[in-house]
C-alpha positions as CSV (number, residue, x, y, z in Angstrom):
1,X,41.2,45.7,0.2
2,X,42.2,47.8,3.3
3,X,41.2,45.1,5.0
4,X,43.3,42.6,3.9
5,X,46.4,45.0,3.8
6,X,45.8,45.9,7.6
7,X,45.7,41.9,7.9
8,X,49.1,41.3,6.0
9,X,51.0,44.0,7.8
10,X,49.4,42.5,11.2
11,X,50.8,39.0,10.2
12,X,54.2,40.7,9.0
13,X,54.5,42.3,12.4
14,X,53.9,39.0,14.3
15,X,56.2,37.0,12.1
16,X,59.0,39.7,12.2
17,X,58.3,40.1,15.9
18,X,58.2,36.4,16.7
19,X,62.0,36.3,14.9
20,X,63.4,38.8,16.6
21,X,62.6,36.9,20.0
22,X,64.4,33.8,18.5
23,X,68.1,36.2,17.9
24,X,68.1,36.8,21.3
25,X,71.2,34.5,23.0
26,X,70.5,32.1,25.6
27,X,71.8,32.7,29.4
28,X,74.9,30.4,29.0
29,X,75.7,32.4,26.0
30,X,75.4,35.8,27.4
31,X,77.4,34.4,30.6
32,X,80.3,32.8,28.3
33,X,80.7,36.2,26.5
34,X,80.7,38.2,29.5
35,X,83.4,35.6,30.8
36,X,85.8,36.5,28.2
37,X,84.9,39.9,28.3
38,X,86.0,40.0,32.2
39,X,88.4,37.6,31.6
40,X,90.3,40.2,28.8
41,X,89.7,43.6,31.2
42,X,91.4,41.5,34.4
43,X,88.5,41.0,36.1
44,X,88.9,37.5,37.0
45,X,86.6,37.5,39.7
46,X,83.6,38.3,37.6
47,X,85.2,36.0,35.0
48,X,85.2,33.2,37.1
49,X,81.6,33.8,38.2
50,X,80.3,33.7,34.6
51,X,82.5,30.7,33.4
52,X,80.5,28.9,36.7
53,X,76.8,29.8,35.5
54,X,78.2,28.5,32.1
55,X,79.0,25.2,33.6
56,X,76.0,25.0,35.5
57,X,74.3,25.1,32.8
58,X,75.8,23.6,30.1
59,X,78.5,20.8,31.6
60,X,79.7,20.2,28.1
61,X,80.8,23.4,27.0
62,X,85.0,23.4,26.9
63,X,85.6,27.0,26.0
64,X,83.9,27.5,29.7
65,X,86.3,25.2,31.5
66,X,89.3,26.7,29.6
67,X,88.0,30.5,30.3
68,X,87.2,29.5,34.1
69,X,91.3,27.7,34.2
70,X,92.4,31.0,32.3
71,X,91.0,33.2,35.3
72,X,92.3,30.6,38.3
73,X,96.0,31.0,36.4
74,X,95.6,34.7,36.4
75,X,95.5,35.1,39.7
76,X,98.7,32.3,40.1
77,X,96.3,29.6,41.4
78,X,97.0,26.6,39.1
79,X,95.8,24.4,41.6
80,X,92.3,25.3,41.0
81,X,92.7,26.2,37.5
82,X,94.3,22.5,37.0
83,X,91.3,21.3,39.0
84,X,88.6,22.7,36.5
85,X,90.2,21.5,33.8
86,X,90.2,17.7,34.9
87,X,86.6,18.1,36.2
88,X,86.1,19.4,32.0
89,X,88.0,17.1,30.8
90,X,86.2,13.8,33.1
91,X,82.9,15.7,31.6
92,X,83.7,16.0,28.2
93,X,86.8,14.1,27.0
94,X,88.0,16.9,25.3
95,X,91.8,16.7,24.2
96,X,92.4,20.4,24.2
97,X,91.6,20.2,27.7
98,X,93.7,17.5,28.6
99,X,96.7,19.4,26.6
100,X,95.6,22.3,28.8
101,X,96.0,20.3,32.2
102,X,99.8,19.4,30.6
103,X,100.8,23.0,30.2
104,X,99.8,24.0,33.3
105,X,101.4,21.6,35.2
106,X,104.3,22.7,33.3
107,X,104.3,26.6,34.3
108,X,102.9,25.5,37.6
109,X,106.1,23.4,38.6
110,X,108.5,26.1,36.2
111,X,107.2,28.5,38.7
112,X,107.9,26.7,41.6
113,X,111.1,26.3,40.2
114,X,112.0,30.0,40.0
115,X,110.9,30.6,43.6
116,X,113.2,27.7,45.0
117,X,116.2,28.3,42.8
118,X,116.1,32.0,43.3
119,X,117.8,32.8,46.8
120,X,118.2,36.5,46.3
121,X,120.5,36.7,49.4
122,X,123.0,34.4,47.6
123,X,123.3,36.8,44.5
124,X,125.3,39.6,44.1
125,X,123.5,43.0,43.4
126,X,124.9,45.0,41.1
127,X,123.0,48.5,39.9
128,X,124.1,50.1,36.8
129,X,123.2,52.3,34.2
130,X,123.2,50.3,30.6
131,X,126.3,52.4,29.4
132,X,128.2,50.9,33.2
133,X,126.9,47.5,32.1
134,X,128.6,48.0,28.4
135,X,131.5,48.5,30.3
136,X,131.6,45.4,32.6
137,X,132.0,42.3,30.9
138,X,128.6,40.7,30.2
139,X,129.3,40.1,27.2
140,X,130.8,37.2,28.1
141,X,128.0,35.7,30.6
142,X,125.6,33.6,29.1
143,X,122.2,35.2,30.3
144,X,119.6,32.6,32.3
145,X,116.8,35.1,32.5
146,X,115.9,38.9,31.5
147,X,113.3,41.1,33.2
148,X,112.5,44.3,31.3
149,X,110.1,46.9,33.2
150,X,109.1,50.5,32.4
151,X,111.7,52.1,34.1
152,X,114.1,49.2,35.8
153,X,115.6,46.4,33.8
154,X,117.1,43.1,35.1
155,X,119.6,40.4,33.6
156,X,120.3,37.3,35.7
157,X,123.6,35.2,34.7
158,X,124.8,31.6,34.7
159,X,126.7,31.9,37.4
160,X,124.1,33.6,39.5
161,X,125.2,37.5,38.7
162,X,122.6,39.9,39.0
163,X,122.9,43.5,36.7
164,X,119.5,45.6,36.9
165,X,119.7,48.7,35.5
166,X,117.4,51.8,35.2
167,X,116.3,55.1,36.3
């Protein structure tokens, strides 16, 4: 009777054993999480590394394309994060990715916008405290853009008017 009990357990250990091996997450898996994880704590560097082994080793897998696109935007370079996207896309044919490729292209050439239209030397500079600005009439201005910061605020006009305000 011992026997067989030492026998079950033995075969109890081996099957529980043998199951815990199978939990264990596969390379790409590990590498996708530890993407997003970088990806979340600004580390796209590391991110972009990970979303890489990811593709290498499974082509197919979109959230690695998107996550490796995320990481190029970050750091403002929508050229290569545009780039990944169409090689995911051409891979997978995966709408989301294609939608992706259309809203970058859109905050890509909205940025380029910004820098072009903004000619700082052409605006007048006006530096106020928010009761000064209460005062001048604003109130009046239709407001193109705000810029709100810790301890310096900024409101650009219509016409090109700049109020920043602040400590």
């Amino acid at each position: 009777m011992k026997k067989l009990i030492s026998i079950l357990l033995t075969i109890s250990i081996v099957f529980s054993l043998a199951s815990c091996a199978k939990a264990q997450k596969p390379d790409w898996q590990t590498s996708l999480d530890l993407g997003q994880k970088y990806l979340l704590d600004g580390n796209y560097e590391q991110a972009i590394i990970e979303f890489n082994k990811v593709i290498e080793i499974k082509p197919k897998n979109v959230e690695a394309y998107i996550g490796l696109a995320e990481a190029y935007a970050a750091q403002g370079d929508y050229d290569s994060a545009i780039s990944v996207l169409e090689q995911g896309y051409a891979e997978t044919g995966n709408q989301s990715l294609q939608d992706k490729i259309n809203e970058l292209r859109g905050l890509a050439v909205s940025q380029t916008e910004v820098v072009a239209t903004a000619d700082v030397t052409t605006l007048p500079e006006t530096t106020a405290t928010p009761e000064s600005i209460a005062n001048q009439d604003i109130d009046s201005q239709i407001i193109k853009q705000v810029s709100l910061g810790s301890s310096h605020s900024a409101a650009i006009t219509a016409d090109g008017s700049l109020y920043m305000w602040g400590r």
